[in-house]
Residue, then its C-alpha position, 0 to 999 in steps of 0.5 A: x376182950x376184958x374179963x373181970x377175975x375177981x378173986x379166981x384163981x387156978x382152973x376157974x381162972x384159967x378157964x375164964x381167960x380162955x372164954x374170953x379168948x374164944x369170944x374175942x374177934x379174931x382180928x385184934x384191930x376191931x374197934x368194938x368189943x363185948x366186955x366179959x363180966x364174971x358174975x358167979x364161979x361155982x365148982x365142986x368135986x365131981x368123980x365116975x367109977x374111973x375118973x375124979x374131977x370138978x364140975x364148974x359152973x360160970x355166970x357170966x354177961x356180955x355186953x356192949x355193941x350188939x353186933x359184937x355182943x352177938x359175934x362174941x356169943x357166935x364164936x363161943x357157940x362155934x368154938x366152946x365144945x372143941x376148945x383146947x384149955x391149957x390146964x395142967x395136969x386136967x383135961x376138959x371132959x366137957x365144955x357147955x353154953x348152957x344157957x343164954x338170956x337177955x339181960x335188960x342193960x339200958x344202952x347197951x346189948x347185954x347177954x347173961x350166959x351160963x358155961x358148964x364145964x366138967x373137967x378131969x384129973x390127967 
């Protein structure tokens, strides 16, 4: 699985790192997989009466094959809401498809998701 970064860096960046690690085929040898394309990153403060954190929010594509382009979204539905991230010092509240539509791309399968996330400080 590619991820394109931009010019993320931190939380952002290491939470794009593990969609596309929970997207990519568990067998490393597949010949075909979807490419993951970060589209938009938004994050912004988020806090309760005992906790503060971020609420992220990613626009993302998967295209390519359709049938790995499916697969992909299949581990993500499965695997997101029970993920461990690796973020030092927070801890992932909540991880979301929010949506997923289908992104007109001629030639390939393309999907346009929407992950939320809320995460704490530890």
């Amino acid at each position: 699985m590619s991820a394109r970064l931009l010019a993320l860096r931190g939380t952002p960046a290491r939470l794009v790192k593990a969609f596309a690690r929970l997207a990519a085929p568990p067998d490393t040898a597949t010949p075909m997989f979807p490419m993951l394309v970060v589209e938009a990153v938004t994050s912004r403060p988020w806090s309760s009466a005992t906790f503060d954190g971020e609420r992220h929010r990613f626009e993302l594509r998967l295209h390519g094959d359709a049938l790995a382009v499916g697969d992909a979204l299949d581990r993500l539905i499965e695997l997101l809401p029970e993920a461990d991230f690796d973020l030092p010092g927070e801890i992932v509240a909540e991880a979301r498809l929010a949506s997923v539509r289908v992104d007109p791309d001629p030639g390939v399968a393309a999907l346009a998701l929407v992950i939320e996330v809320v995460t704490v400080v530890d």
